[in-house]
N, C-alpha and C positions, 0 to 999 in steps of 0.2 A: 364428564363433569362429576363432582360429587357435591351429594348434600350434607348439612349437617339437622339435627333435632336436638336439640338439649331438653333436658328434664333435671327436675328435683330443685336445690334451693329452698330458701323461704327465711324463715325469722325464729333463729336459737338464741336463748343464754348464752353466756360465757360459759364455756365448759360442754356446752350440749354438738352433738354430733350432724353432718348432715351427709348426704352422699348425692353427688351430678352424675349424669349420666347424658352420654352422646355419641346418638347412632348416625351411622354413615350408613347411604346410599347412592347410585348410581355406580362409577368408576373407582370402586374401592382396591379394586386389584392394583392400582397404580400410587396408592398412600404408600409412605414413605417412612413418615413420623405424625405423631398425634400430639395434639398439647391442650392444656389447659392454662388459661392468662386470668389476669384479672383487671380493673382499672376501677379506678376511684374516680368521680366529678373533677375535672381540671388537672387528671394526673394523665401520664402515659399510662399506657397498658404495660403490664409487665409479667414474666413467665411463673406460673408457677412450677407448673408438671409438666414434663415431655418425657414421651416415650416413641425409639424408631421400632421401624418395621423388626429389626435385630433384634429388641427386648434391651435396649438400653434406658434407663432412665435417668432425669435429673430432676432436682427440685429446688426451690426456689430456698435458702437459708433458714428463713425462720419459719417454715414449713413442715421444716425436716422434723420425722419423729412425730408429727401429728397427721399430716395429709399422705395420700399413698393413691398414687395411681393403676391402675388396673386399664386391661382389655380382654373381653370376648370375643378374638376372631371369629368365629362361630356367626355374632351375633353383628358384628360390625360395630361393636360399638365399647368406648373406653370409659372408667369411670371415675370419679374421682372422690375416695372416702375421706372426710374431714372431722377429724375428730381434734379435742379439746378447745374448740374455737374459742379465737379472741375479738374481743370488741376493734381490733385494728384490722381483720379477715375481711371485714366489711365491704363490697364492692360487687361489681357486677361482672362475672365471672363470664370468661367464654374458652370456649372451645376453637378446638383450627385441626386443619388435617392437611399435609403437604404431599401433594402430590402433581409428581410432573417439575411443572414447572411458577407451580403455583400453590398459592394458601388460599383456602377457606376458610371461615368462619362460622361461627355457629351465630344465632339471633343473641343469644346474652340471658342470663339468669340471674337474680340479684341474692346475694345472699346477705342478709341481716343479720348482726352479733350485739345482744344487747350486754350490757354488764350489770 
């Protein structure tokens, strides 16, 4: 099995930067692709950042150009830097790690953009 730990978040301006972070443990040998989602109150969850085991990424459209995913094999763990945040970024971000035949999830982060 694997775990997930999230860190970072909290409450910027518009314009202010923040950076997640999410280590894995347990069966990390068997992750696949990592990602970062996010969801709004009464919204689906929806992708921002994925990156697979290969070093592929994608990102979410209106992302692009301000967010940038990262990983530390090293350390187990992927990050995700946000920078020029908008008051629309606003939600409670999570992480997932695919492995096998399964996703994981991280507990959730909330990140706040005020204007």
């Amino acid at each position: 099995q694997v775990q997930l730990v999230e860190s970072g978040g909290g409450a910027v301006q518009a314009g202010g930067s923040l950076k997640l972070s999410c280590s894995a443990s347990g069966s990390t040998g068997d992750i696949r692709a990592r990602g970062w989602y996010r969801q709004d109150p009464g919204k689906h969850r929806e992708p921002v950042a994925t990156i697979t085991r290969g070093g592929d990424i994608n990102y979410k459209d209106s992302v692009w150009g301000r967010f940038t995913i990262s990983r530390d094999n090293a350390k187990n763990t992927v990050y995700l830097q946000m920078n020029s945040l908008k008051p629309e970024d606003t939600a409670i971000y999570y992480c997932n790690a695919l492995y096998n035949i399964y996703l994981k999830w991280g507990q959730g982060t909330q990140v706040t953009v005020s204007s």
